[in-house]
C-alpha positions in Angstrom: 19.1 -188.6 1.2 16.0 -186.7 1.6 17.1 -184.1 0.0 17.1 -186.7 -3.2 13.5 -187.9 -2.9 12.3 -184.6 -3.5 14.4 -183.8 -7.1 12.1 -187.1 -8.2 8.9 -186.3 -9.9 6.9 -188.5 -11.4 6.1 -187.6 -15.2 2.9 -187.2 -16.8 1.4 -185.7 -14.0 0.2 -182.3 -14.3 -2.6 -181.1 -12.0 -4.8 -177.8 -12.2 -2.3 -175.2 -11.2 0.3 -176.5 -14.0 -2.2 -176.1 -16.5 -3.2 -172.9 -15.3 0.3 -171.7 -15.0 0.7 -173.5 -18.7 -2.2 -171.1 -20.1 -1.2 -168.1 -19.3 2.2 -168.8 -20.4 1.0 -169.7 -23.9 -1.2 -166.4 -23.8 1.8 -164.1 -22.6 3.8 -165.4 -25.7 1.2 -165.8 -28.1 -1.2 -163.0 -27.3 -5.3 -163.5 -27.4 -5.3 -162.9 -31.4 -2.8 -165.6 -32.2 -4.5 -168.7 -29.9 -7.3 -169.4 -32.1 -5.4 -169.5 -35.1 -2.9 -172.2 -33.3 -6.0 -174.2 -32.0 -7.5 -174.5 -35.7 -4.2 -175.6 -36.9 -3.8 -178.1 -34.4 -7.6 -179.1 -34.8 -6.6 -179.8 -38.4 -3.2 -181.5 -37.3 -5.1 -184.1 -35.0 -8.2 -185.0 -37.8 -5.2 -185.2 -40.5 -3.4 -187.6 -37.6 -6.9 -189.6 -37.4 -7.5 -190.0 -41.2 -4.1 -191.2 -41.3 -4.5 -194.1 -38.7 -8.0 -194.6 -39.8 -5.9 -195.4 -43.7 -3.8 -197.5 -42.8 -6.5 -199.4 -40.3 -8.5 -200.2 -43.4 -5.0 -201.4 -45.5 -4.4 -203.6 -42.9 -7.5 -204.9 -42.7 -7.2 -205.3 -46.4 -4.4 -206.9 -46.2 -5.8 -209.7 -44.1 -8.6 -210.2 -46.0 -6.1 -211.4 -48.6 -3.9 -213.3 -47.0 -7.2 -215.2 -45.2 -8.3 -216.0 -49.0 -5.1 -216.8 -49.7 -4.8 -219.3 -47.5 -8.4 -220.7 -48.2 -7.6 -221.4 -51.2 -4.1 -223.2 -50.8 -6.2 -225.7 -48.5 -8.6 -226.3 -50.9 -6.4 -226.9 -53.3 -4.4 -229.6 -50.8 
């Protein structure tokens, strides 16, 4: 039974030595000359992600607007 309670492992926990260990994996496979050229394209990845939520924020927000007039002006019409 013990032998169980050690296979479980919570997820989403990573401390310092698993991203250590993380790094220098991603530099063994990648080398020192490809990492920045990853880390711009992810940079660009993560704004284009943010623009993209930011969009469809202000369509929603739009979208209310309208259906608040909308509805204004079906009352004042009753």
């Amino acid at each position: 039974m013990n032998g169980i309670m050690f296979m479980i492992v919570p997820l989403g926990v990573v401390g310092p030595w698993q991203v250590v260990i993380i790094a220098l994996v991603i530099l063994l496979l990648f080398g020192g000359k490809k990492i920045p050229e990853l880390m711009k394209g992810l940079g660009k990845g993560v704004k284009s992600f943010k623009e993209g939520i930011n969009e469809v924020d202000e369509q929603i927000k739009d979208i209310d607007k309208d259906l608040d007039k909308a509805v204004s002006d079906k009352s004042e019409k009753n």
